[in-house]
N, C-alpha and C positions, 0 to 999 in steps of 0.2 A: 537247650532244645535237644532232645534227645533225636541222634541221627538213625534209628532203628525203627523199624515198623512190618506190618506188615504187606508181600505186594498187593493182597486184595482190599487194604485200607488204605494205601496208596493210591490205586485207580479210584477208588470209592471216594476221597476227598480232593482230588486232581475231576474229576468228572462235578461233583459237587459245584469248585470254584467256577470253573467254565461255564457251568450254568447261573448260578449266583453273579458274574460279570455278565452274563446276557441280560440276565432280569435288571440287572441295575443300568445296563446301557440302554436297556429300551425306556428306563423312565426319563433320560436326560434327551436335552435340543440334540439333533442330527450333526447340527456343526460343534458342539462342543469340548471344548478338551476334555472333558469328565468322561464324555463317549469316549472318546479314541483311548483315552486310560483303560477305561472297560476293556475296548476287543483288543487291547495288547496282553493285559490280563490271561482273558478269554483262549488267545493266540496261542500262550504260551503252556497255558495249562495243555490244551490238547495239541501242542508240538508233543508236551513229555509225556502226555499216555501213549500217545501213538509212535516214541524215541525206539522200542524194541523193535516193530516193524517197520517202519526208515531207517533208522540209524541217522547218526549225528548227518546233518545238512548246511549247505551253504546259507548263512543267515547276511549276507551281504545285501542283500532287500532291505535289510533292518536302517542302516545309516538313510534311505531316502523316506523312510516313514513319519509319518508328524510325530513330533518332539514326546506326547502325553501316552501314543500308541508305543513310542520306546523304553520309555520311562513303564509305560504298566507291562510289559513283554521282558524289558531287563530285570525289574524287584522281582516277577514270579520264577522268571527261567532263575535267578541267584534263587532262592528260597526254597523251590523243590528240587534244585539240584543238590541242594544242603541234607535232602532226605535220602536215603537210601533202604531200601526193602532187606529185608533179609529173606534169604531165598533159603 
């Protein structure tokens, strides 16, 4: 995987996925773990566009969240952390 890109392809496909996990959460049951995968997904995509203007955050919320919403919050936050823009 190439760790390069660019930041305006970065926001472009980080805003993308966030939407793409809402569209697919809204198809799934309310209670189910395939939802709570979605908005971890969702979650994590727009923690890392909006990481420049926060800055790194206490993510200690994460341990009491359902199992599906940490599992899709931890693959994304690994994965685009894996990216880095070139500035």
């Amino acid at each position: 995987m190439d760790s390069g890109g660019s930041p305006v392809a970065l926001r472009t496909a980080l805003r993308n996925l966030a939407e793409d996990a809402r569209r697919e959460a809204a198809l799934v049951r309310l209670d189910s773990d395939e939802r709570d995968f979605y908005e971890g997904v969702m979650a994590a995509a727009e923690d890392r566009l909006h990481l420049e203007m926060l800055g790194p955050h206490d993510e200690s919320w994460l341990g009491r969240a359902k199992p599906a919403f940490r599992e899709g919050y931890t693959k994304t936050k690994t994965v685009s952390a894996s990216v880095r823009p070139i500035i």
